[in-house]
Backbone bond lengths (Angstrom), bond angles and torsions (degrees), N, CA, C in turn:
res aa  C-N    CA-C-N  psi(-1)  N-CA   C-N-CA  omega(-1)  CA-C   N-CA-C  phi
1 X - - - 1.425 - - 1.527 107.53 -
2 X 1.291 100.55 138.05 1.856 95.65 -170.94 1.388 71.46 -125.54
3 X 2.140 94.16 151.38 1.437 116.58 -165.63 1.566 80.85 -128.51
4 X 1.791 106.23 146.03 1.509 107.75 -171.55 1.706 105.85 -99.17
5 X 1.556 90.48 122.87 1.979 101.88 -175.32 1.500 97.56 -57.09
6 X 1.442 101.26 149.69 1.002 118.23 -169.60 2.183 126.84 -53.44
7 X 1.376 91.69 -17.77 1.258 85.40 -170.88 1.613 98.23 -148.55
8 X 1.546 86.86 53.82 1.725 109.65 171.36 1.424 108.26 -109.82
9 X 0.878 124.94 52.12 1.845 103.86 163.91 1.288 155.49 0.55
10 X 1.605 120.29 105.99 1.387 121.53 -149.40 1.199 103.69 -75.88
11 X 1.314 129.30 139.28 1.768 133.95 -176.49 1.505 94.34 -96.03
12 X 1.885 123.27 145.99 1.068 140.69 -152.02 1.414 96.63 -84.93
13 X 1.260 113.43 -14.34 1.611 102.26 -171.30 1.783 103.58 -112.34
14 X 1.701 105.98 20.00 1.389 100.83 166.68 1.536 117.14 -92.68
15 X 1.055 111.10 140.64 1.716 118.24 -170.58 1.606 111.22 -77.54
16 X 0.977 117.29 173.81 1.251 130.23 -157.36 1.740 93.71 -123.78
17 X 1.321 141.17 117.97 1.333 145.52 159.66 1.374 122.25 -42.47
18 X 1.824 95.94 -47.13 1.701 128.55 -172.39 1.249 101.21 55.53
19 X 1.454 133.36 162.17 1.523 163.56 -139.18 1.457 122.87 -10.50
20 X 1.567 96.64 -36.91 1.579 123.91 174.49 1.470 126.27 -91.70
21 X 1.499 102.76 159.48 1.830 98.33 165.62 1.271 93.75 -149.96
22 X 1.295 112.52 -176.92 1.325 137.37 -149.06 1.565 101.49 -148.56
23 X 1.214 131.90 169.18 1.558 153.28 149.20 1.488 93.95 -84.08
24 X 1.231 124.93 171.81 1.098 130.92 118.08 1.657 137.85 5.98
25 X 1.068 128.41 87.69 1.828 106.28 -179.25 1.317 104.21 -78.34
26 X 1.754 87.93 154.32 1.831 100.12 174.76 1.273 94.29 -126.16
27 X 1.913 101.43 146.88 1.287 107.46 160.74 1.372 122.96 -64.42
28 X 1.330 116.21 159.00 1.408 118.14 166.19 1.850 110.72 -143.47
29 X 1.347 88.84 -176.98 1.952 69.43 -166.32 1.441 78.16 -122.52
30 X 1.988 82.84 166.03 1.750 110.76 -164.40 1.339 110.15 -28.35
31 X 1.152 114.70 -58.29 1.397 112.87 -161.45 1.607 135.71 -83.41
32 X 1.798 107.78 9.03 1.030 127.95 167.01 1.962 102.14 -111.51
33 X 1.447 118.22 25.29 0.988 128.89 166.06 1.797 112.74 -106.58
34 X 1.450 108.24 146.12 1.671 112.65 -165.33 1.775 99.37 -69.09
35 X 1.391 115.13 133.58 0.817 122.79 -178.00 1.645 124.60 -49.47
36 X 1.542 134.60 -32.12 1.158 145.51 168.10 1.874 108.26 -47.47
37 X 1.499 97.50 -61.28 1.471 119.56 168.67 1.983 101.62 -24.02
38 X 1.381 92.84 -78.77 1.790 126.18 -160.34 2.034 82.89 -36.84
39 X 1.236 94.06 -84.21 1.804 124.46 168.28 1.996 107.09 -2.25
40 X 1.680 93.43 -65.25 1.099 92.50 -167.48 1.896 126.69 -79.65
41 X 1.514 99.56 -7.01 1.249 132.51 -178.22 1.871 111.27 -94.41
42 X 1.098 95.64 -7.44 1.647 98.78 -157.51 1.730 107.84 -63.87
43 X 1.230 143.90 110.12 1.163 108.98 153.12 1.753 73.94 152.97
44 X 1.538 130.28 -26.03 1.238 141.13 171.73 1.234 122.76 -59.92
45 X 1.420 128.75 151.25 1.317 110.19 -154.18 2.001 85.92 -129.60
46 X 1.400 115.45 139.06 1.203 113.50 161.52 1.720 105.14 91.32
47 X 1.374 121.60 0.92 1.395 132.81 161.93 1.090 121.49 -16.34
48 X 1.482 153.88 108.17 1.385 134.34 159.13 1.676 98.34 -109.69
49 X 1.367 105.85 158.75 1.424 128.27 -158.22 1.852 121.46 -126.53
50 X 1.452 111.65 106.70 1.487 120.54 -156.16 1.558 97.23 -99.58
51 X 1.523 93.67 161.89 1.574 112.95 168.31 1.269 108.64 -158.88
52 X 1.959 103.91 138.62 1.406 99.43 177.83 1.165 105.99 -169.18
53 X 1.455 123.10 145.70 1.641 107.34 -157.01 2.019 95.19 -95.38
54 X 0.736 112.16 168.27 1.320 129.76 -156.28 1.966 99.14 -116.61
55 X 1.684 134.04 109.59 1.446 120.94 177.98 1.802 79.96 -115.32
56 X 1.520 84.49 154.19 1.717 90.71 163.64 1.953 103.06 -106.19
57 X 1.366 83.87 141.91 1.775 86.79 -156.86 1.697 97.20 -69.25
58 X 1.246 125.85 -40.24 1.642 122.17 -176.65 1.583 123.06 -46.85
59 X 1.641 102.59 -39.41 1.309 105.67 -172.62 1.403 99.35 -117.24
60 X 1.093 127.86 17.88 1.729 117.63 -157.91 1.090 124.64 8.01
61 X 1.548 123.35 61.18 1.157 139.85 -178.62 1.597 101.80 -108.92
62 X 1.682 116.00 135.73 1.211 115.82 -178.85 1.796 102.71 -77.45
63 X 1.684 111.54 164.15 1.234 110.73 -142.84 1.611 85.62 -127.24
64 X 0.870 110.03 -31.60 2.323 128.53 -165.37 1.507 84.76 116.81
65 X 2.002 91.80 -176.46 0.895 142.73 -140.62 1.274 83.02 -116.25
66 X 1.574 113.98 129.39 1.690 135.47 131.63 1.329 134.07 -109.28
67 X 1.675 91.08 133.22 1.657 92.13 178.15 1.426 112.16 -122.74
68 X 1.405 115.45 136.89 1.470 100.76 -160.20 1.806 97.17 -121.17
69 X 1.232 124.62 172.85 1.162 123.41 173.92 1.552 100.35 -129.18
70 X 1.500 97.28 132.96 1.508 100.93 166.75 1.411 116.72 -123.36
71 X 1.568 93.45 144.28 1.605 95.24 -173.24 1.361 107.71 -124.75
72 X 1.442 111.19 102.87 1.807 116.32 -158.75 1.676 99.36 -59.06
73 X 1.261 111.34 -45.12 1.654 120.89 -154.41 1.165 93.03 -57.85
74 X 1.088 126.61 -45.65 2.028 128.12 -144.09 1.981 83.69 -105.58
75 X 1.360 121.45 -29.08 1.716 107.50 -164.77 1.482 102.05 62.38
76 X 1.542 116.95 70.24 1.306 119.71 165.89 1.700 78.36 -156.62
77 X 1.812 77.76 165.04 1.629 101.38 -168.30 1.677 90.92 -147.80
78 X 1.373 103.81 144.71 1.823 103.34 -176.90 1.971 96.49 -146.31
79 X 1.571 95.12 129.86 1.783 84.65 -170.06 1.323 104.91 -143.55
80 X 1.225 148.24 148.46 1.160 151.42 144.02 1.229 138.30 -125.35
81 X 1.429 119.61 150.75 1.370 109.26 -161.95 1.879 112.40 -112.99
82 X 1.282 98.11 147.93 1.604 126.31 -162.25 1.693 90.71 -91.52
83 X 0.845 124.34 141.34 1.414 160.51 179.69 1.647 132.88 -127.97
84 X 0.928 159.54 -172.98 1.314 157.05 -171.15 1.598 121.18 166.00
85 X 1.386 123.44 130.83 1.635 99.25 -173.05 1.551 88.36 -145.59
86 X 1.093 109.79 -162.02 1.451 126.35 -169.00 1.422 95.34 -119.47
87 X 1.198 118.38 112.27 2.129 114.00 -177.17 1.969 101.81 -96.89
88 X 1.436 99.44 -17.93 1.762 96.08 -159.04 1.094 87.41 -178.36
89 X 1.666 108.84 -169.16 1.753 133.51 -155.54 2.299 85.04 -149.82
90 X 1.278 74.13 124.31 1.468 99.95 164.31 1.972 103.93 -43.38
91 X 1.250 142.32 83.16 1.480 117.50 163.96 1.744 115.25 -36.51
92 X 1.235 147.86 -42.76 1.210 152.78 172.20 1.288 118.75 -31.72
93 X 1.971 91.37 -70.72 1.572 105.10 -151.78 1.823 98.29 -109.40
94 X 1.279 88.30 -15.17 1.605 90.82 -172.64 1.602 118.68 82.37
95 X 1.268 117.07 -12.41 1.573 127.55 175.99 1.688 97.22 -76.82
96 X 1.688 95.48 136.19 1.619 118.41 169.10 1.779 93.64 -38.21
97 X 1.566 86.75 139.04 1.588 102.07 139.76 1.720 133.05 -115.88
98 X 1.360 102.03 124.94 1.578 107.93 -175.43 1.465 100.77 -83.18
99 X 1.608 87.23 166.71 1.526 125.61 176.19 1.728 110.83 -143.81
100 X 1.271 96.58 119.34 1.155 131.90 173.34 2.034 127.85 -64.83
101 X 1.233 124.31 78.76 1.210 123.47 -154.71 1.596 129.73 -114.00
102 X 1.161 128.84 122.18 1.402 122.44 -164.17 1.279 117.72 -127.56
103 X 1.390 105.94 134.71 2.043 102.58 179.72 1.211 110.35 -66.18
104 X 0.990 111.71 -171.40 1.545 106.16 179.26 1.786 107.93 -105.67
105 X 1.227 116.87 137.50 1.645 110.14 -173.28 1.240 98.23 -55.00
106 X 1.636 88.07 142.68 1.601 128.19 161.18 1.548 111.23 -103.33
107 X 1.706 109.07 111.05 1.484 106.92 165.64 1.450 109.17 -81.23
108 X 1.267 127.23 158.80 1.786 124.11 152.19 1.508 81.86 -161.50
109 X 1.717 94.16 171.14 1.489 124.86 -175.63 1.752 103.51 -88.35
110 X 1.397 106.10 133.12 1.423 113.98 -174.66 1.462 115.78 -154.86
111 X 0.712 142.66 85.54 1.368 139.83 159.01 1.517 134.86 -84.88
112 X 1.182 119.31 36.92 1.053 126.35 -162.98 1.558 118.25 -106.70
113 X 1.202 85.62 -23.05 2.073 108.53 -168.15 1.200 115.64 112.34
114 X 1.437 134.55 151.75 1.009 155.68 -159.85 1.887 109.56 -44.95
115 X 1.177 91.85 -53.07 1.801 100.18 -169.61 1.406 96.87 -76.59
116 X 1.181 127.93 -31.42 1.671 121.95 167.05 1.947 110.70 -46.87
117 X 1.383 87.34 -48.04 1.394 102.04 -162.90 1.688 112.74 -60.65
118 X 1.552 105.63 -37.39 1.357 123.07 -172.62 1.734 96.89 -74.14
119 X 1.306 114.49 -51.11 1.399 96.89 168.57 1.114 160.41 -64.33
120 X 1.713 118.18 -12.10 1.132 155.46 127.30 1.769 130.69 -34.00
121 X 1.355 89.49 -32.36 1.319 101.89 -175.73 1.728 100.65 -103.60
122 X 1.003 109.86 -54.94 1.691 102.82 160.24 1.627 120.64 -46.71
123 X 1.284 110.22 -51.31 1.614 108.39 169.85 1.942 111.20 -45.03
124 X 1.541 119.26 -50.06 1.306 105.74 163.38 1.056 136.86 -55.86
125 X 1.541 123.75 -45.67 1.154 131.54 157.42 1.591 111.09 -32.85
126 X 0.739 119.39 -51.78 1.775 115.34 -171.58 1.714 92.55 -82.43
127 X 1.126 154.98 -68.68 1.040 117.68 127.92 1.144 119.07 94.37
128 X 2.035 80.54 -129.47 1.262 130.38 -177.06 1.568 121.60 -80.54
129 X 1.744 100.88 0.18 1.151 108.65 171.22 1.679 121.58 93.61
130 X 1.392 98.66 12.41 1.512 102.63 -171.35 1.369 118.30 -126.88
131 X 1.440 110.98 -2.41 1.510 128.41 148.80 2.078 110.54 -88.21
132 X 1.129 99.89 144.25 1.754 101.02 160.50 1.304 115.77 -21.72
C-alpha cells in the first residue's frame, strides 16, 4: 500500500479505492484458491489467481479475505470474499470455533489489472450492503 507524501499531488486520472485498502495482492495458484472461485472460472484459459485482505479505512477494522480471478484474455475478473466468525466454543478445549464463509462469485468485465479489479469488486460489495 503506498501512502501519498504529503506534498505529492494527486493526478485527475488517479482512482479513488474509496472506504477500503488493501496491502499489496499476491498471486496464488489455483489450488490455494476457494473452491466456488476455481468452479466459477473453470473452463477459462490463462487464469491467474489474487489474494488480499480487505481493512475498512474508518474503523480499521479487518473486513475478510478476497480472492479474485483474473482473466486477461476475455477482460473479466471474478472475486469473492472470505469471511470467518466464531460459530461456538470448543466443549474440550474451550477455544472458539470458526466458520469459514464465502459470497458467492461475482463475475464483471475488467481489464484493467488486478487492483482495479479488487476495487470494483469492493465498490459492489458495499453495494450490496455487506461492506460499511
Amino acid at each position: 500500500m503506498r501512502e501519498q507524501p504529503i506534498s505529492e499531488a494527486v493526478e485527475d486520472d488517479e482512482w479513488d479505492p474509496g472506504p477500503v485498502m488493501w496491502p499489496p495482492e499476491k498471486e496464488i495458484e489455483a489450488s490455494s484458491a476457494h473452491e466456488s472461485l476455481v468452479k466459477a472460472v473453470a473452463g477459462s484459459r490463462g487464469v491467474r489467481f489474487f489474494t488480499a485482505y480487505i481493512v475498512d479505512v474508518p474503523s480499521d477494522c479487518f473486513l475478510g479475505d478476497v480472492q479474485m480471478a483474473i482473466d486477461d484474455v476475455a477482460g473479466e475478473a471474478c472475486g469473492i470474499l472470505l469471511t470467518r466468525h466464531v460459530t461456538g466454543v470448543d466443549a474440550e478445549t474451550g477455544e472458539p470455533v470458526l466458520t469459514d464463509e464465502a459470497t458467492r462469485p461475482f463475475k464483471f468485465p475488467c481489464a484493467d489489472g488486478v487492483e482495479k479489479a479488487i476495487s470494483i469488486f469492493c465498490k459492489n460489495l458495499s453495494l450490496a450492503g455487506i461492506f460499511p
